[in-house]
N, CA, C and O of each residue as an XYZ file, in Angstrom:
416
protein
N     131.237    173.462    -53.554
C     131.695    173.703    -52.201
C     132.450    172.497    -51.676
O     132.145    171.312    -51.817
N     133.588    173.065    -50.985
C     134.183    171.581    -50.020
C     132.916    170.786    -48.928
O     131.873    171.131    -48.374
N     133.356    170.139    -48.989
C     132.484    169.025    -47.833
C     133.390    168.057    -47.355
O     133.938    167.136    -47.960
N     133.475    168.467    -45.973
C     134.240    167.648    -44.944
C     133.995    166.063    -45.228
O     133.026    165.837    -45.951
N     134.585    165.152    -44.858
C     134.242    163.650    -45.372
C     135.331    162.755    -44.633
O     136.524    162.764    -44.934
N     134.805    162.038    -43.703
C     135.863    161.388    -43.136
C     135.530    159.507    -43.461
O     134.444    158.928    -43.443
N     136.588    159.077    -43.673
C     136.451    157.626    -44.256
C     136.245    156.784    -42.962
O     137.147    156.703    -42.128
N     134.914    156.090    -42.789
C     134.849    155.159    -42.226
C     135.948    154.126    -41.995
O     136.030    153.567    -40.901
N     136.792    153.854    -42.983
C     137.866    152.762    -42.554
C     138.840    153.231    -42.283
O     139.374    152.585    -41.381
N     139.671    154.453    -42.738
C     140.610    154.766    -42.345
C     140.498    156.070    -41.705
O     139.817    156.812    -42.413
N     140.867    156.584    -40.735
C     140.883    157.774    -40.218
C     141.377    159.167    -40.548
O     141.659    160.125    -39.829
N     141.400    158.919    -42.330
C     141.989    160.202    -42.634
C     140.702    161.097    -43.387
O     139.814    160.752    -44.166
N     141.146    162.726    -42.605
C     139.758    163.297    -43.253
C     140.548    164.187    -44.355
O     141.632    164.757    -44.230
N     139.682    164.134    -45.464
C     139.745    164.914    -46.774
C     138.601    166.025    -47.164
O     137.494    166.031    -46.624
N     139.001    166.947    -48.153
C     138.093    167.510    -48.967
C     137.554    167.274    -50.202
O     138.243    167.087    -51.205
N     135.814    167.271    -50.172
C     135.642    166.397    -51.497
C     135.236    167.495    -51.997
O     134.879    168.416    -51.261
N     135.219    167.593    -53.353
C     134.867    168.717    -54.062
C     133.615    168.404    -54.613
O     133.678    167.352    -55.249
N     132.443    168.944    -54.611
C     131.359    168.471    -55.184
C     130.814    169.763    -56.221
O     130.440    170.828    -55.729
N     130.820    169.518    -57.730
C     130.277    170.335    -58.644
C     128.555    170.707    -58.512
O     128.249    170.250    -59.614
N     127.678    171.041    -58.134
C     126.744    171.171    -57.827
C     125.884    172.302    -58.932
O     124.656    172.282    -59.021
N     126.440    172.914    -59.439
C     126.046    174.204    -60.112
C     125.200    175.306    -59.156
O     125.517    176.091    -58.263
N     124.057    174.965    -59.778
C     123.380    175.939    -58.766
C     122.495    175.734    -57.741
O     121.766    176.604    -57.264
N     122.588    173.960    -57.215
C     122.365    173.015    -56.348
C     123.289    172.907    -55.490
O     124.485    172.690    -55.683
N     122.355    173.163    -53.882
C     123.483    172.791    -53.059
C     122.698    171.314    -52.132
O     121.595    170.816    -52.356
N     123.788    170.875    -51.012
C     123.573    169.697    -50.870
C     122.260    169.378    -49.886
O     121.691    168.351    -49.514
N     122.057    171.057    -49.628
C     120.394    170.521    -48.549
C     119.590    170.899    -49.714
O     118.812    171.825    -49.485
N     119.570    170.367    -51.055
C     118.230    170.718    -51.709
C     117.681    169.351    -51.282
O     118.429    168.595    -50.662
N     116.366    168.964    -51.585
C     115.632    168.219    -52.116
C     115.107    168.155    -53.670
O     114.806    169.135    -54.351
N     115.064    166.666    -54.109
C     114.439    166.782    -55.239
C     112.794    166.025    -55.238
O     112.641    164.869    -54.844
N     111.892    166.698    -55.632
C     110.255    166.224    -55.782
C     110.140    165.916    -56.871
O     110.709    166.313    -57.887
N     109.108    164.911    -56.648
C     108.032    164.508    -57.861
C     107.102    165.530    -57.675
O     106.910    165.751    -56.479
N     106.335    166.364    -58.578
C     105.565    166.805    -58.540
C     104.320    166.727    -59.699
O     104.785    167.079    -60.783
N     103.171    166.445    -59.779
C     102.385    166.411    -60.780
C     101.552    167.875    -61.359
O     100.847    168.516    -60.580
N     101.721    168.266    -62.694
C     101.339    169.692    -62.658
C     100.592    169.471    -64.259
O     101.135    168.688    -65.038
N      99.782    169.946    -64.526
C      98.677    169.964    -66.079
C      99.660    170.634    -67.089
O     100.222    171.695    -66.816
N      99.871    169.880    -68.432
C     101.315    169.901    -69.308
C     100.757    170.822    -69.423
O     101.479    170.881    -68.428
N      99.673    172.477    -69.739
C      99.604    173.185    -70.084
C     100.190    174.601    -68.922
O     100.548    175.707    -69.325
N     100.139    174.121    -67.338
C     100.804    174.996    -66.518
C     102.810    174.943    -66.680
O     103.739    175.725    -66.481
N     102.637    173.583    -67.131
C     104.468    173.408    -67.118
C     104.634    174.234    -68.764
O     105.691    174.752    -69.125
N     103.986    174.223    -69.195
C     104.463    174.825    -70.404
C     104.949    176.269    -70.040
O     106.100    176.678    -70.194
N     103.830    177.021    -69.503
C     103.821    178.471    -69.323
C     104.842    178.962    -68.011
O     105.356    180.080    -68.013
N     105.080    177.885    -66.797
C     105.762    177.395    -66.122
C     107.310    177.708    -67.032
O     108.034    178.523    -66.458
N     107.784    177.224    -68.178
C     109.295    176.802    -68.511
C     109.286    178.478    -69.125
O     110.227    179.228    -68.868
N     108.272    178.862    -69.835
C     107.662    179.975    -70.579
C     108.569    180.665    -69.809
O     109.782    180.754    -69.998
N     107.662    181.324    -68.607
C     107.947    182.250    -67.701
C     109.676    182.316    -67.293
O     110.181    183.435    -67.202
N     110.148    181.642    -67.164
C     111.530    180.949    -66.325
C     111.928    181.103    -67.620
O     111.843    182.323    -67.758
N     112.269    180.703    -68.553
C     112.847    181.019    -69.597
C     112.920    182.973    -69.807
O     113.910    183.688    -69.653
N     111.413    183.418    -70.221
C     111.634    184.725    -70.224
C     112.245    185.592    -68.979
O     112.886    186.625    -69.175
N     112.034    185.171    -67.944
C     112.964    185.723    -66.772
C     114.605    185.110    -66.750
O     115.467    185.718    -66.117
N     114.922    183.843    -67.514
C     116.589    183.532    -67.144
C     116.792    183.218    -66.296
O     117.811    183.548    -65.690
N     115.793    182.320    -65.794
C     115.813    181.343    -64.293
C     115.231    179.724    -64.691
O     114.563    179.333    -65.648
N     115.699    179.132    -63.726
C     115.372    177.301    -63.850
C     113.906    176.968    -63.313
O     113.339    177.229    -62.252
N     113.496    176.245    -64.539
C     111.909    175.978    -63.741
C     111.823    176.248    -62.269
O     111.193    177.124    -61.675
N     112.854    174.986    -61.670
C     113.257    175.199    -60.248
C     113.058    176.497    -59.243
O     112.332    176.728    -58.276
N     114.216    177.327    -60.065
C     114.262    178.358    -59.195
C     113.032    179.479    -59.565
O     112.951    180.515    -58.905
N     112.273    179.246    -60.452
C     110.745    180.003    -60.575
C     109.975    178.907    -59.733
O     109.197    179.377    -60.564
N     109.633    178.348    -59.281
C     108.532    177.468    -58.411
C     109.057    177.847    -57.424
O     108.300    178.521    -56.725
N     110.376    177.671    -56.906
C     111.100    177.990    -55.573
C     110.317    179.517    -54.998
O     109.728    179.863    -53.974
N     110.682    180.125    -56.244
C     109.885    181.870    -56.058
C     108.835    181.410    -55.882
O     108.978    180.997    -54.732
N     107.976    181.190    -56.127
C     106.605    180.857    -56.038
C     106.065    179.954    -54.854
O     104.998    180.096    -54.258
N     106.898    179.132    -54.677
C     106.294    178.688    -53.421
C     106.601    179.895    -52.436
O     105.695    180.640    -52.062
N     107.767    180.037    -52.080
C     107.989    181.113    -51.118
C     106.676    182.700    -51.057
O     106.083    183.294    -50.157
N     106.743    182.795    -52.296
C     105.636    183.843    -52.391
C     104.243    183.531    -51.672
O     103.547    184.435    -51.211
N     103.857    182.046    -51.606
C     102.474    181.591    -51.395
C     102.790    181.367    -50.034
O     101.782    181.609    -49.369
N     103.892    180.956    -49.204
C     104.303    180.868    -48.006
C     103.992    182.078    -47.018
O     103.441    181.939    -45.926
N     104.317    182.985    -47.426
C     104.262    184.484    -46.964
C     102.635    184.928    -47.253
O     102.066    185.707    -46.488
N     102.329    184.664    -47.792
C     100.954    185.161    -47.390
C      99.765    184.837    -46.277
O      99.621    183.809    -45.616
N      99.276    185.571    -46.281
C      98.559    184.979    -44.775
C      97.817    183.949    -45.188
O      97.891    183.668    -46.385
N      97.003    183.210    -44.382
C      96.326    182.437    -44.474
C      95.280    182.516    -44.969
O      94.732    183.495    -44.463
N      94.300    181.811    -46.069
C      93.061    182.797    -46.127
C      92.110    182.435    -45.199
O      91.214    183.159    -44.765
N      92.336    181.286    -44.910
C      91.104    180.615    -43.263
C      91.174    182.254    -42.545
O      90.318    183.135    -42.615
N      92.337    182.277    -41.942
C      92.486    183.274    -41.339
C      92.126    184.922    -41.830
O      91.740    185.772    -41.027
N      92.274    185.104    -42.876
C      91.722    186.723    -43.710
C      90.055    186.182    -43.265
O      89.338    186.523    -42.324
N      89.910    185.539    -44.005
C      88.188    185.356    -43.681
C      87.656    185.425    -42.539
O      86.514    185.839    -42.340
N      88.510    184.985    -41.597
C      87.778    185.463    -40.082
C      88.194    186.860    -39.433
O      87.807    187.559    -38.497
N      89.141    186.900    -40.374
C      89.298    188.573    -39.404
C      87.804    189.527    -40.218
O      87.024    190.243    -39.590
N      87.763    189.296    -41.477
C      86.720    190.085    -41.982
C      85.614    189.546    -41.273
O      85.266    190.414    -40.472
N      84.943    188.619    -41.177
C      84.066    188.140    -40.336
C      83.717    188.673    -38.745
O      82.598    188.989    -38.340
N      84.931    188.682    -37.998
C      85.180    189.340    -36.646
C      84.720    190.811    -37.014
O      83.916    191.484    -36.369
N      85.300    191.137    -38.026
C      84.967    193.313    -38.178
C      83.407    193.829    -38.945
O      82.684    194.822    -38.870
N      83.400    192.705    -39.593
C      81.473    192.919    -39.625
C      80.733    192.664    -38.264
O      79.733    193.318    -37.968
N      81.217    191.759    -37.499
C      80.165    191.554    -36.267
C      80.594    192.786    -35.124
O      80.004    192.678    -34.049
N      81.684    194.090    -35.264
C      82.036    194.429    -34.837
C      81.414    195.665    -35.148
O      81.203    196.479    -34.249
N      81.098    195.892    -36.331
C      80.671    196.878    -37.226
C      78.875    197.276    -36.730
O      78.251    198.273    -36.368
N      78.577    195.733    -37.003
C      76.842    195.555    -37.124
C      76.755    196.048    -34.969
O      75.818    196.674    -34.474
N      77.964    195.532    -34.185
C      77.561    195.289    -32.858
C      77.626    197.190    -32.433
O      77.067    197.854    -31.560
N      78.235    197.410    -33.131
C      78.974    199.286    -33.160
C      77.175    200.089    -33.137
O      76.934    200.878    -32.224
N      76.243    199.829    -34.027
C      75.083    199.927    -34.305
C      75.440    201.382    -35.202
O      76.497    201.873    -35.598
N      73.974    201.802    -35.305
C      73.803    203.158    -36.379
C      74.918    204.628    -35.730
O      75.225    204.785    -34.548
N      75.202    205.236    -36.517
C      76.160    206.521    -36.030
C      76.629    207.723    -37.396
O      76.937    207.626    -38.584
N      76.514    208.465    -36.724
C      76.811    209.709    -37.819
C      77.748    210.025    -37.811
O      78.123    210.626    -36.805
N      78.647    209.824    -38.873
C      80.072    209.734    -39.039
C      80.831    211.577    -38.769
O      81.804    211.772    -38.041
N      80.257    212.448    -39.370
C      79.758    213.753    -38.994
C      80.106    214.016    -37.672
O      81.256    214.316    -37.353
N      79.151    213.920    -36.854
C      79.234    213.790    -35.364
C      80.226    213.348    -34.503
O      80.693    213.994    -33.565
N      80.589    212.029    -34.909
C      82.080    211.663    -34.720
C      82.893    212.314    -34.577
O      83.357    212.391    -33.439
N      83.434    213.051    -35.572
C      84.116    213.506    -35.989
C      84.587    215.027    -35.389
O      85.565    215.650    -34.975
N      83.271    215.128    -35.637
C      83.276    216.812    -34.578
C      83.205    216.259    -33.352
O      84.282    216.704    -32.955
N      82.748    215.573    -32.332
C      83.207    215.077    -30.812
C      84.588    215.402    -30.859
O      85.078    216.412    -30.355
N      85.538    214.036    -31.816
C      86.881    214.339    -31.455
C      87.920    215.814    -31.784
O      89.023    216.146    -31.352
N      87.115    216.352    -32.593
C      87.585    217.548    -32.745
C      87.281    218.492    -31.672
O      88.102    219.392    -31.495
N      86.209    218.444    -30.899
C      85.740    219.065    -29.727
C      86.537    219.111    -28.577
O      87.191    219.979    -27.998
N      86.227    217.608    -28.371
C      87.234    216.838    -27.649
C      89.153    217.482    -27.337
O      89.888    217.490    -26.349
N      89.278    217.869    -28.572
C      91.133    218.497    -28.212
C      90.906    219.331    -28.267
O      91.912    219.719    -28.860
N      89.975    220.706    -28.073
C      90.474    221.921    -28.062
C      90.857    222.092    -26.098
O      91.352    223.128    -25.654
């Protein structure tokens, strides 16, 4: 991609051409530490799909991003048992026929 670039000493602005491949200029690059037996299966995977380690972790983080929280799953299940137990005993049966009662 072009990238605007204006020279501090002289006031003329140019286009620089920057080869990047399949890097653009807001990536970041990490150190990351991972067990040589996950990077193996890691290059594995990305290889059998035809993607860059990179862009398989990229998937992967994003995937783990999007999921909810589990702090949060755990308290909603938590909230619907105390909701459940507070509901007390009931005949599901009965229920059922009320609301059916109920719309005629």
């Amino acid at each position: 991609p072009a990238v605007p670039w204006t020279s501090p000493v002289e006031t003329v602005t140019c286009q620089l051409q920057v080869n990047t491949g399949s890097y653009n200029l807001s990536m970041s690059k990490i150190m990351v530490s991972l067990p040589e037996e996950l990077v193996r299966v890691i290059d594995e995977v990305a290889r059998q799909r035809a993607m860059s380690r990179s862009a398989l972790l990229a998937a992967a983080a994003r995937r783990e991003i999007a999921r909810p929280n589990p702090a949060d799953v755990d308290d909603a299940i938590i909230r619907s048992e105390q909701r459940f137990r507070a509901a007390g005993r009931f005949e599901a049966a009965d229920l059922v026929r009320r609301d059916r009662d109920s719309r005629r």
